[in-house]
mmCIF file as gemmi writes it, N, C-alpha and C atoms, coordinates in Angstrom:
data_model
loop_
_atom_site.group_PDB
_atom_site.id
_atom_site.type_symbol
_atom_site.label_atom_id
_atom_site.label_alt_id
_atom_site.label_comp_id
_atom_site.label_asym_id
_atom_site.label_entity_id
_atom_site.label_seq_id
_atom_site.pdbx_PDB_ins_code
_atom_site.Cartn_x
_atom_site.Cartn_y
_atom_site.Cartn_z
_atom_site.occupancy
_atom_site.B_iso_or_equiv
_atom_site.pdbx_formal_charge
_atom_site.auth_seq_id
_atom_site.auth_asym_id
_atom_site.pdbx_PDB_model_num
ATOM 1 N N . UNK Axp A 1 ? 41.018 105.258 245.229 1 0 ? 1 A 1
ATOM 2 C CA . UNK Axp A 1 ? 40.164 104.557 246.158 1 0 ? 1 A 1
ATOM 3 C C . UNK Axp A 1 ? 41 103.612 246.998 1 0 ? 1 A 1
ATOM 4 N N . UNK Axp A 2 ? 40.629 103.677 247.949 1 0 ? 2 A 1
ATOM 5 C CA . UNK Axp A 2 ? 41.257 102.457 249.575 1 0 ? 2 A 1
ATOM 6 C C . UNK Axp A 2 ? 41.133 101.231 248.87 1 0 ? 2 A 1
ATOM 7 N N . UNK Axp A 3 ? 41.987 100.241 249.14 1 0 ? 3 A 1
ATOM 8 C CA . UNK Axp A 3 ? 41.362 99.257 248.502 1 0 ? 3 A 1
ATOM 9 C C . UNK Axp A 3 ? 40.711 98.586 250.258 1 0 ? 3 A 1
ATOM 10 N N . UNK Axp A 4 ? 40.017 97.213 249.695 1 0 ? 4 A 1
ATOM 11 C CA . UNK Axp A 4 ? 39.173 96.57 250.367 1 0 ? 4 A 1
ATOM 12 C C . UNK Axp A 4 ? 39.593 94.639 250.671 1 0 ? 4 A 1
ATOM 13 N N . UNK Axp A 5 ? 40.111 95.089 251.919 1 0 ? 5 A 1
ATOM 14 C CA . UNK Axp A 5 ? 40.257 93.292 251.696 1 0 ? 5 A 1
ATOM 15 C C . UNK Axp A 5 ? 39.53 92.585 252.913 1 0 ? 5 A 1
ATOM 16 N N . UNK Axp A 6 ? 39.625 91.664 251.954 1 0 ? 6 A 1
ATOM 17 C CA . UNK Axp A 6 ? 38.305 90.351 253.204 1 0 ? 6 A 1
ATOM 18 C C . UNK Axp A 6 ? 39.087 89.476 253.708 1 0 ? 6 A 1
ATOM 19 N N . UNK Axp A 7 ? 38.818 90.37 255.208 1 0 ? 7 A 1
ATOM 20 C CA . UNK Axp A 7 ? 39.641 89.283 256.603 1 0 ? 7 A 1
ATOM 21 C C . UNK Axp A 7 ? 39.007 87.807 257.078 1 0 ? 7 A 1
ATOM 22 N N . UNK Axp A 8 ? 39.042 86.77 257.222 1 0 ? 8 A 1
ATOM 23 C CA . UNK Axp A 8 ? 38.573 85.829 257.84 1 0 ? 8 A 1
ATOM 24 C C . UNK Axp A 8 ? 38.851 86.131 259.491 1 0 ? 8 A 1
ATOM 25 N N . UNK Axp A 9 ? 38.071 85.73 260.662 1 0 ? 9 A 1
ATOM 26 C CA . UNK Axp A 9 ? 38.655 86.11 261.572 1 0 ? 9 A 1
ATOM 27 C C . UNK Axp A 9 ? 37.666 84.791 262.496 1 0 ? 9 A 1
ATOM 28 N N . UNK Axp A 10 ? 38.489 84.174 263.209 1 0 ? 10 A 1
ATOM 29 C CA . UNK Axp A 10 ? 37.7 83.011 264.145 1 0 ? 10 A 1
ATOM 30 C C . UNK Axp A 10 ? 38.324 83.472 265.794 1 0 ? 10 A 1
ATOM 31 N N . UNK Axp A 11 ? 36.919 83.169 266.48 1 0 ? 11 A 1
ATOM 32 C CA . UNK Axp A 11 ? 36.93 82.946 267.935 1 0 ? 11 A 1
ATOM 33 C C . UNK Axp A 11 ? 36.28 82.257 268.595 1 0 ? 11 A 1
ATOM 34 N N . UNK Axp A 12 ? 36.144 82.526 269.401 1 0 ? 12 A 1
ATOM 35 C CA . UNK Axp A 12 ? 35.848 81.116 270.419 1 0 ? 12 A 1
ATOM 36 C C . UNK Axp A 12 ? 34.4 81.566 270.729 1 0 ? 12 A 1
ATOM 37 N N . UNK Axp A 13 ? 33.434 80.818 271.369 1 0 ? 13 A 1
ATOM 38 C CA . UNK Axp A 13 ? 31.99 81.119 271.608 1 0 ? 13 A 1
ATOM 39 C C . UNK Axp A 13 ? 31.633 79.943 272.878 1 0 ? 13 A 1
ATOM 40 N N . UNK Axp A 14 ? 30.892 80.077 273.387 1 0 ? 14 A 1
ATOM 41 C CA . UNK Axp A 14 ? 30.346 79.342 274.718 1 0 ? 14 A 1
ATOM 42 C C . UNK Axp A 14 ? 30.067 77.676 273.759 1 0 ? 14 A 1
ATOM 43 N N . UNK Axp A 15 ? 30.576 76.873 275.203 1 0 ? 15 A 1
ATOM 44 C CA . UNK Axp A 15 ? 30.937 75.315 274.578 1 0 ? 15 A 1
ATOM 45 C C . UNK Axp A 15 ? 31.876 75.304 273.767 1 0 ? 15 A 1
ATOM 46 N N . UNK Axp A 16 ? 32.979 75.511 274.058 1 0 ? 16 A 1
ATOM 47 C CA . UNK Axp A 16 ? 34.375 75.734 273.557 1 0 ? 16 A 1
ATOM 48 C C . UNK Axp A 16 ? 34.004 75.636 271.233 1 0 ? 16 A 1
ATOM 49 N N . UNK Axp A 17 ? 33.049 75.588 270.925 1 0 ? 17 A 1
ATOM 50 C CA . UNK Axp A 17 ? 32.881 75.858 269.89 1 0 ? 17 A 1
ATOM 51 C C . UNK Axp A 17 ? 33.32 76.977 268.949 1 0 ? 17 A 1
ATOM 52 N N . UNK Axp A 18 ? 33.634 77.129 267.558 1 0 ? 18 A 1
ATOM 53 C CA . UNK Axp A 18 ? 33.894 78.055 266.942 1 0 ? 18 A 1
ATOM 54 C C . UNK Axp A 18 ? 33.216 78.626 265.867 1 0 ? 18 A 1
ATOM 55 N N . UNK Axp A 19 ? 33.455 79.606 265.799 1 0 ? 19 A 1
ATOM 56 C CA . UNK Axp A 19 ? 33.005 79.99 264.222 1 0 ? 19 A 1
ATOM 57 C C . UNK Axp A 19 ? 33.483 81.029 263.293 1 0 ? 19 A 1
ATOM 58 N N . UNK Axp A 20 ? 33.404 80.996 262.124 1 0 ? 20 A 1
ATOM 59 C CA . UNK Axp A 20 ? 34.516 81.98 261.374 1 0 ? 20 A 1
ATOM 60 C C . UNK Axp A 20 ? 33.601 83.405 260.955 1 0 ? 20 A 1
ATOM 61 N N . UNK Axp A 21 ? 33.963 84.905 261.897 1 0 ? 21 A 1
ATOM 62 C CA . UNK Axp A 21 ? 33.097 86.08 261.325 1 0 ? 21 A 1
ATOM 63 C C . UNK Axp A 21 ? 33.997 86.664 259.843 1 0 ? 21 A 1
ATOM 64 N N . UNK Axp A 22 ? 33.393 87.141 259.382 1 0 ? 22 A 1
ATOM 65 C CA . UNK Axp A 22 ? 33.532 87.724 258.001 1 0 ? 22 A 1
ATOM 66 C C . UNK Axp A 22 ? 33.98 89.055 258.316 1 0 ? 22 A 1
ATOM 67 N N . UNK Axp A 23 ? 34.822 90.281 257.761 1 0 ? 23 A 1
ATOM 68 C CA . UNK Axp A 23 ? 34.644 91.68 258.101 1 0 ? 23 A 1
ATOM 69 C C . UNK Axp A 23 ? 35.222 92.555 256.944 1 0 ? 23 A 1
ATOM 70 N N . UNK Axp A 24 ? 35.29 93.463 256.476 1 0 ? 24 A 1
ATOM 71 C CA . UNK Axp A 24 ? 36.122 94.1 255.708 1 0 ? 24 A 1
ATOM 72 C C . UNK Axp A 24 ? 36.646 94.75 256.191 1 0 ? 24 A 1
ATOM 73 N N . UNK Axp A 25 ? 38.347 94.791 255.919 1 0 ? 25 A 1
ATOM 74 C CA . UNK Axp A 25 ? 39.222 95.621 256.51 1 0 ? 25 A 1
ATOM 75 C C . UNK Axp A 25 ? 40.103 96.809 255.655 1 0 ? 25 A 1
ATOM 76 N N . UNK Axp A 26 ? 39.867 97.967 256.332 1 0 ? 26 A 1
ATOM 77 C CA . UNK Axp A 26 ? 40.411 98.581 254.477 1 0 ? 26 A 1
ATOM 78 C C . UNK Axp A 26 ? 42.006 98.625 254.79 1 0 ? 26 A 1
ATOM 79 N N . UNK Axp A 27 ? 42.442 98.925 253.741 1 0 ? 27 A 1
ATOM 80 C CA . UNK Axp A 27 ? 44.009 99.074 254.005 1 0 ? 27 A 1
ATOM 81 C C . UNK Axp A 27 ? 44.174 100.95 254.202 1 0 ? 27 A 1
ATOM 82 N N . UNK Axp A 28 ? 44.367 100.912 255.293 1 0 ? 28 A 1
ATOM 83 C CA . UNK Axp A 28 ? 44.77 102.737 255.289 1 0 ? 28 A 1
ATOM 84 C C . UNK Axp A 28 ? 46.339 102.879 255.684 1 0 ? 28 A 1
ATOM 85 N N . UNK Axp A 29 ? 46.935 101.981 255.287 1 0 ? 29 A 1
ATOM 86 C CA . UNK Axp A 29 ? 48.393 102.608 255.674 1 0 ? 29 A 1
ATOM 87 C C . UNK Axp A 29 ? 48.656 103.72 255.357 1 0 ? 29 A 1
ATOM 88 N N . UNK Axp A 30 ? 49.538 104.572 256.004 1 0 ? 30 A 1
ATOM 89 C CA . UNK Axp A 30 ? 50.035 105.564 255.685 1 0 ? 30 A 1
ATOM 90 C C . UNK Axp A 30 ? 51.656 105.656 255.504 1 0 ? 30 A 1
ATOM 91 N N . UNK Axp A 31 ? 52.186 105.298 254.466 1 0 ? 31 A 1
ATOM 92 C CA . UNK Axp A 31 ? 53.584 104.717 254.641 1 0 ? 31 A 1
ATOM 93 C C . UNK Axp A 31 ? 54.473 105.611 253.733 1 0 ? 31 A 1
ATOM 94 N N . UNK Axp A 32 ? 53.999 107.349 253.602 1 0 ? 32 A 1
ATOM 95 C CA . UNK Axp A 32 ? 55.04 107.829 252.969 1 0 ? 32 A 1
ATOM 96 C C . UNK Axp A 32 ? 54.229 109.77 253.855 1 0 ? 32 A 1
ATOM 97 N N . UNK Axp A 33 ? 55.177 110.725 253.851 1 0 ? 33 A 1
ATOM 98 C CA . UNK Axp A 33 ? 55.117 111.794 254.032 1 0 ? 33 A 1
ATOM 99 C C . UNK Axp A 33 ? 55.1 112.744 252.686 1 0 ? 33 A 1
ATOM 100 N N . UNK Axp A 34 ? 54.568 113.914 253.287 1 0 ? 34 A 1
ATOM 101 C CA . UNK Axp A 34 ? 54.815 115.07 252.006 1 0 ? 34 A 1
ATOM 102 C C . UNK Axp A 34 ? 54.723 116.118 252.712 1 0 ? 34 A 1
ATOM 103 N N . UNK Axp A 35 ? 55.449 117.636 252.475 1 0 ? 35 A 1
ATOM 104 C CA . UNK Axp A 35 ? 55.977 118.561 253.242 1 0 ? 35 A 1
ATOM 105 C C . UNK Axp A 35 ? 55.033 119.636 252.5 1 0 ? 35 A 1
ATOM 106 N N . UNK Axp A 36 ? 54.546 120.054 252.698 1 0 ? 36 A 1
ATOM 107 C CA . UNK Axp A 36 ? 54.258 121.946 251.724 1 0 ? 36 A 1
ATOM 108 C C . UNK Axp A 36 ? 54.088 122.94 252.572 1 0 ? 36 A 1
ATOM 109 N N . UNK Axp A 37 ? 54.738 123.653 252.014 1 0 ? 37 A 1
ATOM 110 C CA . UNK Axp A 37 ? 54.676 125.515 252.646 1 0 ? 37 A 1
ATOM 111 C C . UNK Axp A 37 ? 53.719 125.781 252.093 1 0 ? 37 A 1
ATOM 112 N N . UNK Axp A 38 ? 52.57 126.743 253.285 1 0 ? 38 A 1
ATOM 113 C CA . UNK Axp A 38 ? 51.424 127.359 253.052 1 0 ? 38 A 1
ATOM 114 C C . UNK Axp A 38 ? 51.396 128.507 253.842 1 0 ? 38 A 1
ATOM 115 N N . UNK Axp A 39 ? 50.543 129.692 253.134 1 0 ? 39 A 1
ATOM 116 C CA . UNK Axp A 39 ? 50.608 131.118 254.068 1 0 ? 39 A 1
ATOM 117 C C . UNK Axp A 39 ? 50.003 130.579 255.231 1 0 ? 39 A 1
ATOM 118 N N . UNK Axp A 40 ? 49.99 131.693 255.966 1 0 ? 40 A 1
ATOM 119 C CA . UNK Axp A 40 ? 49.422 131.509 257.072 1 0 ? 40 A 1
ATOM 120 C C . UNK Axp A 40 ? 48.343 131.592 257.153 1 0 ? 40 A 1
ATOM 121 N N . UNK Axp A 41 ? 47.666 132.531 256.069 1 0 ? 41 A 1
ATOM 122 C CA . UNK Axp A 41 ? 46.087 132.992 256.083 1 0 ? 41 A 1
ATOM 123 C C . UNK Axp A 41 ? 45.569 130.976 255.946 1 0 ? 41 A 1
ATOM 124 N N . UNK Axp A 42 ? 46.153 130.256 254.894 1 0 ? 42 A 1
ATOM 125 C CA . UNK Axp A 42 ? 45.221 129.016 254.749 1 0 ? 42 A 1
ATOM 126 C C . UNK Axp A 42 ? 45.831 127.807 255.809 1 0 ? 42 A 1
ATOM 127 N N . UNK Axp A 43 ? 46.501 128.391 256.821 1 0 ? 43 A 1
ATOM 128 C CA . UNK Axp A 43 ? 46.995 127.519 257.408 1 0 ? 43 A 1
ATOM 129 C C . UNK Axp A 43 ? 46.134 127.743 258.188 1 0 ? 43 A 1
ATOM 130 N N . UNK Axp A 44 ? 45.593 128.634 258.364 1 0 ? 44 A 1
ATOM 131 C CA . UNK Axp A 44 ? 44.232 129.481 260.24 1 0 ? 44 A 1
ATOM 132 C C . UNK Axp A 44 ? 43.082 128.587 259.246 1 0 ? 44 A 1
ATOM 133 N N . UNK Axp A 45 ? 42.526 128.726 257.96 1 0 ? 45 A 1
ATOM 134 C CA . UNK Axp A 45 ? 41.569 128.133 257.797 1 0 ? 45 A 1
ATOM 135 C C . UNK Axp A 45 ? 40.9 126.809 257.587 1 0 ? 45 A 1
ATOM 136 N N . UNK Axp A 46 ? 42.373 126.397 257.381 1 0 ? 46 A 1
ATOM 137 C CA . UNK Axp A 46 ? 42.345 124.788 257.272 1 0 ? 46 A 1
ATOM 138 C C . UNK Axp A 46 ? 42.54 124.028 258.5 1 0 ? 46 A 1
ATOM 139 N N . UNK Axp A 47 ? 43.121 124.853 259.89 1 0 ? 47 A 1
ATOM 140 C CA . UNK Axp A 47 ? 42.672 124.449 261.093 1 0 ? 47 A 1
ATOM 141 C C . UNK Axp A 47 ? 41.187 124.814 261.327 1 0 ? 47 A 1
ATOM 142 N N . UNK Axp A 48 ? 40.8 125.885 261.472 1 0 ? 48 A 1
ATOM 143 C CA . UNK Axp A 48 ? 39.502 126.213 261.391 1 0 ? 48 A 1
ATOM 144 C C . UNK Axp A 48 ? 38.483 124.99 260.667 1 0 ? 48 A 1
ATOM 145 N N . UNK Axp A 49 ? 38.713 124.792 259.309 1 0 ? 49 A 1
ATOM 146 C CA . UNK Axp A 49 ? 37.762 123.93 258.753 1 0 ? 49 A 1
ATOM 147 C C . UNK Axp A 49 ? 37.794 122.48 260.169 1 0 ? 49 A 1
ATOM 148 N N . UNK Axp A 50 ? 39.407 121.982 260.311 1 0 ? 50 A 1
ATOM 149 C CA . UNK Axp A 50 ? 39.295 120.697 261.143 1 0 ? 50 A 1
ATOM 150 C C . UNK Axp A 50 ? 38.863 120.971 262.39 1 0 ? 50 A 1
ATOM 151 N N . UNK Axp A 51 ? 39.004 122.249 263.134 1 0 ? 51 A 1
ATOM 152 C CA . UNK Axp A 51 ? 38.151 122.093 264.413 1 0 ? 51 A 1
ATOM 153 C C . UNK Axp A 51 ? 36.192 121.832 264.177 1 0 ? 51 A 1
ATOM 154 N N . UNK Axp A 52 ? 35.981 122.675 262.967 1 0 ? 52 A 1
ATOM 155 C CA . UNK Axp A 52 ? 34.476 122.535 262.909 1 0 ? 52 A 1
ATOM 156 C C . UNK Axp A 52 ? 34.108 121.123 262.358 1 0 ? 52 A 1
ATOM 157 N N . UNK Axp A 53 ? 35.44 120.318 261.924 1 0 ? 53 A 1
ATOM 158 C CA . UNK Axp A 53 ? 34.378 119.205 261.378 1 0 ? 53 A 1
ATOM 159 C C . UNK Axp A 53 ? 34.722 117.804 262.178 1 0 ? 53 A 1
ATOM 160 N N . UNK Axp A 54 ? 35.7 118.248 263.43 1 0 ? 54 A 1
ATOM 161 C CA . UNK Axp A 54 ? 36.095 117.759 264.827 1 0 ? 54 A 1
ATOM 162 C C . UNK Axp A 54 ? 37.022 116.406 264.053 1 0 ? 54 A 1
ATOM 163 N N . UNK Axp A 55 ? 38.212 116.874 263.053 1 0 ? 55 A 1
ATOM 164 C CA . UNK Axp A 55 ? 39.147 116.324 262.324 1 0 ? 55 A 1
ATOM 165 C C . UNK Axp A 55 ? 40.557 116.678 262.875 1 0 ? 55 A 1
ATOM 166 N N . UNK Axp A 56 ? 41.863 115.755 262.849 1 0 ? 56 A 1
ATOM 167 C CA . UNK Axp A 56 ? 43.178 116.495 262.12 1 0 ? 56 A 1
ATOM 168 C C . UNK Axp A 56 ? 43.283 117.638 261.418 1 0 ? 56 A 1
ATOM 169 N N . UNK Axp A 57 ? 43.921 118.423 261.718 1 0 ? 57 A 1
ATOM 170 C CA . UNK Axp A 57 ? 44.552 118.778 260.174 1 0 ? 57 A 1
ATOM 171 C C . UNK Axp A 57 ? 45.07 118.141 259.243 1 0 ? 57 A 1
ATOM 172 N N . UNK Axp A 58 ? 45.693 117.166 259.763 1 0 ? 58 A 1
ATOM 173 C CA . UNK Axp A 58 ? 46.245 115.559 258.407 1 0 ? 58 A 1
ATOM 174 C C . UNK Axp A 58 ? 44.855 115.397 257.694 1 0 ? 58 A 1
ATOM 175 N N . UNK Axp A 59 ? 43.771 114.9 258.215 1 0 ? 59 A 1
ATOM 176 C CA . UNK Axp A 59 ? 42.965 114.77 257.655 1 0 ? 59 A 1
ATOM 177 C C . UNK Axp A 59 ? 42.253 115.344 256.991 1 0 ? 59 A 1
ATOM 178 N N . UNK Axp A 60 ? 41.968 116.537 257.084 1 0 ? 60 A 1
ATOM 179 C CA . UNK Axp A 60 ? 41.46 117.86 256.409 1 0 ? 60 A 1
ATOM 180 C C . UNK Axp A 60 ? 42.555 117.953 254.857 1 0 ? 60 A 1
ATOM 181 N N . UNK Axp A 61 ? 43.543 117.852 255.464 1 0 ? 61 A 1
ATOM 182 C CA . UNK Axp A 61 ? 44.339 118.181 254.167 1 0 ? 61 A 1
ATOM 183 C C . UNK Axp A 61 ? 44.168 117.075 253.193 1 0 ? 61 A 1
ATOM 184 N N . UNK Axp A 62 ? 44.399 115.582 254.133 1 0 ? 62 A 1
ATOM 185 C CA . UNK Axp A 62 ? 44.266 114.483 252.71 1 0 ? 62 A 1
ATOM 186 C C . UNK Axp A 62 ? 43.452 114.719 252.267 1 0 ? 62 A 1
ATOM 187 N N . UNK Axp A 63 ? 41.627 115.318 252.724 1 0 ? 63 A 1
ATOM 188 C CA . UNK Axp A 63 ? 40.744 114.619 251.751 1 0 ? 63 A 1
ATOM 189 C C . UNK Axp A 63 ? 40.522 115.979 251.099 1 0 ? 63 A 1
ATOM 190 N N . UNK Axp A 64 ? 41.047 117.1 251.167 1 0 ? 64 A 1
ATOM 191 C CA . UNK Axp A 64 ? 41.14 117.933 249.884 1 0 ? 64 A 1
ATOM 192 C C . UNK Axp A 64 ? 41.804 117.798 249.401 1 0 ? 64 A 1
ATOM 193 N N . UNK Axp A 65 ? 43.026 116.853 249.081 1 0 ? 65 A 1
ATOM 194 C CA . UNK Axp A 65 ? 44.376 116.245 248.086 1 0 ? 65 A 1
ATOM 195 C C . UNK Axp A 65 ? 43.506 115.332 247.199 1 0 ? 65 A 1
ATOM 196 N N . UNK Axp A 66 ? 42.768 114.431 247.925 1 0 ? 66 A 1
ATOM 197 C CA . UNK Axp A 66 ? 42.284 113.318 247.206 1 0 ? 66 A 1
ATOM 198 C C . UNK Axp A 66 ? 41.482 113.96 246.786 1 0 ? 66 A 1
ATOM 199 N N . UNK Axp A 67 ? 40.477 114.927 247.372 1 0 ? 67 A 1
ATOM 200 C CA . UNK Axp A 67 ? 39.111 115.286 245.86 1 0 ? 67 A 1
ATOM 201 C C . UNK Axp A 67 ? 39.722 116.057 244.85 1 0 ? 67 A 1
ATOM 202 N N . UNK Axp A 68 ? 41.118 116.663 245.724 1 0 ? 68 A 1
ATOM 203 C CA . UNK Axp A 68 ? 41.47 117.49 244.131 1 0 ? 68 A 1
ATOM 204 C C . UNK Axp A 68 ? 42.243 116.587 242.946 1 0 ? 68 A 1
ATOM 205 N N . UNK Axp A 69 ? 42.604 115.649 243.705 1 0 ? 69 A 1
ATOM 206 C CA . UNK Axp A 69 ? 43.625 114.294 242.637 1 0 ? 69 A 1
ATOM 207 C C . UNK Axp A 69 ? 42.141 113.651 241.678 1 0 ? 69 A 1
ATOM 208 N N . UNK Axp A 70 ? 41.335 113.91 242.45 1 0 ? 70 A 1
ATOM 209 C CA . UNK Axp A 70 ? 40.183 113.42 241.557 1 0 ? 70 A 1
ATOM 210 C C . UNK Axp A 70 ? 39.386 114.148 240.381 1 0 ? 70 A 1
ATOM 211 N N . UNK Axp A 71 ? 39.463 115.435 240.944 1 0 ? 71 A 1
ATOM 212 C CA . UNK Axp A 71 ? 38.574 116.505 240.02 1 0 ? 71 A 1
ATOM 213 C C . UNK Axp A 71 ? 39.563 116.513 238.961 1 0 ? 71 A 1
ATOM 214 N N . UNK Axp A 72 ? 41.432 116.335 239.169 1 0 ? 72 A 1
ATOM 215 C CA . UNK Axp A 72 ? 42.085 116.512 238.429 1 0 ? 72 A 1
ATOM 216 C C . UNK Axp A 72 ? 42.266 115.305 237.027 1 0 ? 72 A 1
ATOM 217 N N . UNK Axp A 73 ? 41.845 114.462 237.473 1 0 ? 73 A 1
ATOM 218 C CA . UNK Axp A 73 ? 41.907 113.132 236.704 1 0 ? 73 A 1
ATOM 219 C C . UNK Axp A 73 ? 40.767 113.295 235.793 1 0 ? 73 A 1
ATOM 220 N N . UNK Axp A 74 ? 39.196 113.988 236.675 1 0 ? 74 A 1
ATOM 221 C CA . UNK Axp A 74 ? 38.548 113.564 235.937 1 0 ? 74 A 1
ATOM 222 C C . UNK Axp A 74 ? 38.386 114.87 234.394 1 0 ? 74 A 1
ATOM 223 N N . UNK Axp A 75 ? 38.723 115.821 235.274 1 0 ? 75 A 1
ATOM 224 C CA . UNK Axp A 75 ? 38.91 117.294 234.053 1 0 ? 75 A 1
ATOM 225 C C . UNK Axp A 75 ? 40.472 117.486 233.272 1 0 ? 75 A 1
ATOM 226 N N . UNK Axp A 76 ? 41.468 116.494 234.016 1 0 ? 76 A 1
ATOM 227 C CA . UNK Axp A 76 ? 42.451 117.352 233.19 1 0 ? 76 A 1
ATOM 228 C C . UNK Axp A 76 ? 43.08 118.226 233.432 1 0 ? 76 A 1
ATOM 229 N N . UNK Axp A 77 ? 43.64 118.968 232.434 1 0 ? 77 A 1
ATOM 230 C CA . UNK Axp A 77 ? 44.041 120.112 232.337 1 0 ? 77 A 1
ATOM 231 C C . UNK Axp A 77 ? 43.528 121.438 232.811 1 0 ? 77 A 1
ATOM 232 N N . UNK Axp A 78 ? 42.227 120.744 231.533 1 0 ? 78 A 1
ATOM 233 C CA . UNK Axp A 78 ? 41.325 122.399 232.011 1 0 ? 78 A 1
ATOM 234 C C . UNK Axp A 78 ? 40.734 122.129 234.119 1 0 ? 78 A 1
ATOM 235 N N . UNK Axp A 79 ? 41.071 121.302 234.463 1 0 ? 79 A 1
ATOM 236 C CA . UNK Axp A 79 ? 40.564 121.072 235.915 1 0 ? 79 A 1
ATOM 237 C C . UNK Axp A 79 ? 41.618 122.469 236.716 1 0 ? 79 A 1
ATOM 238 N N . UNK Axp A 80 ? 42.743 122.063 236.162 1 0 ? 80 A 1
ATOM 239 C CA . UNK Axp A 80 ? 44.071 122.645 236.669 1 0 ? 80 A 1
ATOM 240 C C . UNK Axp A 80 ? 43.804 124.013 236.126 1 0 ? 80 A 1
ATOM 241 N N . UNK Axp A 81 ? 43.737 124.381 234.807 1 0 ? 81 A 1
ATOM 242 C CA . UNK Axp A 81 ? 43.467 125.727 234.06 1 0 ? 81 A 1
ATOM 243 C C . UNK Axp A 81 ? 42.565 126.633 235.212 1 0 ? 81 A 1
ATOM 244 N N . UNK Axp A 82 ? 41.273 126.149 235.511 1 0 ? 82 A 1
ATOM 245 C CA . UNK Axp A 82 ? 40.272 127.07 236.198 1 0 ? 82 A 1
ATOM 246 C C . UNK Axp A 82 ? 40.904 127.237 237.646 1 0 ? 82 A 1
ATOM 247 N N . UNK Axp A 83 ? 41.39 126.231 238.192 1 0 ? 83 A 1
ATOM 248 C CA . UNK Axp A 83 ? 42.101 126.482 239.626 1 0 ? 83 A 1
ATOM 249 C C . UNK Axp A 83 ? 43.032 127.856 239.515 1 0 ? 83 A 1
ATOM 250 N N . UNK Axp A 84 ? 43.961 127.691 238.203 1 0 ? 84 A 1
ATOM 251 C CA . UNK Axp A 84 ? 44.732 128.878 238.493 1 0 ? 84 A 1
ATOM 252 C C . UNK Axp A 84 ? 44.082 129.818 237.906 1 0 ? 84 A 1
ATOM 253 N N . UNK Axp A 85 ? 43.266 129.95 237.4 1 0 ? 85 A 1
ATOM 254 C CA . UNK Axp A 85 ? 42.739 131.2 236.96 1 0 ? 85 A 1
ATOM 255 C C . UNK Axp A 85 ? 41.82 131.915 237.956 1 0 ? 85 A 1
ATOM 256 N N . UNK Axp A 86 ? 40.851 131.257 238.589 1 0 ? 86 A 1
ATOM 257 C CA . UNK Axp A 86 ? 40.554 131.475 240.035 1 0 ? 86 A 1
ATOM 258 C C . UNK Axp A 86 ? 41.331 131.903 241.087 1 0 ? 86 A 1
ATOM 259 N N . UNK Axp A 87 ? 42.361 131.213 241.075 1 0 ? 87 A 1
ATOM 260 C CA . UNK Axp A 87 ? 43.349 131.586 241.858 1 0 ? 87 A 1
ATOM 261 C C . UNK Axp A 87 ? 44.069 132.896 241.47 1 0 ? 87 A 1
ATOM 262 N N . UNK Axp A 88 ? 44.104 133.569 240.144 1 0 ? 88 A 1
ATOM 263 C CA . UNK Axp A 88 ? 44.779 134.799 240.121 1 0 ? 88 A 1
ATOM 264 C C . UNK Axp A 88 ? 43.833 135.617 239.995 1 0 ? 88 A 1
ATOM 265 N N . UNK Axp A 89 ? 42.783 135.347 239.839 1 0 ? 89 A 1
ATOM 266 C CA . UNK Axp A 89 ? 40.994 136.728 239.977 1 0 ? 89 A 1
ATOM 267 C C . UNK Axp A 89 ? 41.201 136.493 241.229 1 0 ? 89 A 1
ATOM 268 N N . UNK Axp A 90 ? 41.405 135.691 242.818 1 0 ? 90 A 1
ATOM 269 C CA . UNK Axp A 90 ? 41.273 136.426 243.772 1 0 ? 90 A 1
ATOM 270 C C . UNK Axp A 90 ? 42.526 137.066 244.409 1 0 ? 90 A 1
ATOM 271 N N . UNK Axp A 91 ? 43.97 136.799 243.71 1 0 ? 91 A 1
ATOM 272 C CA . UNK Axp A 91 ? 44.887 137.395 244.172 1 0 ? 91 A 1
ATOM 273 C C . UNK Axp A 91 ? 44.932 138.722 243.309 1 0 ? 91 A 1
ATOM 274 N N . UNK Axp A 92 ? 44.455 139.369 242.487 1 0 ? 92 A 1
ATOM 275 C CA . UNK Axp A 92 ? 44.443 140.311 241.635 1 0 ? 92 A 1
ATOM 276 C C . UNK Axp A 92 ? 43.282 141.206 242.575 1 0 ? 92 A 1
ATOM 277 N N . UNK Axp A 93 ? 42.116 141.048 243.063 1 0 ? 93 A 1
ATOM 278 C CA . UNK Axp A 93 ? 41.118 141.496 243.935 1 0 ? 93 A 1
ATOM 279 C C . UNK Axp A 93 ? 41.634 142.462 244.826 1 0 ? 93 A 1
């Protein structure tokens, strides 16, 4: 999860008066890279998915990294087990 931090933020308002708004600002840095080779068949569909959902492809890819970092945490092994086993019933097809 992003974490969440609380900005104070003051400006100016009519009659040179002030006042302090409240906001939450998340932290989304992005301060490291990662490289992977993918066929081409899921490279057409994972553009495909980001044109229909009017995304990046960066973005398309993080947030199937992050739900899979999640499904993986929350199942485990066997999370990982069914991926590849799925994964070789449709390359065996």
């Amino acid at each position: 999860m992003v974490p969440i931090e609380d900005c104070l933020v003051k400006r100016r308002v009519c009659e040179g008066r002030s006042c302090t708004l409240e906001y939450k600002l998340a932290a989304m840095t992005k301060d490291d890279r990662i490289g992977v080779r993918v066929s081409v068949e899921l490279k057409k569909a994972l553009i495909q998915i980001a044109k229909s959902e009017d995304r990046s492809l960066a973005q398309v890819c993080e947030i199937f990294l992050k739900e899979g970092a999640l499904s993986y945490r929350e199942g485990g092994a066997k999370f990982f087990q069914r991926m590849l086993a799925r994964h070789k019933r449709q390359v065996g097809e």
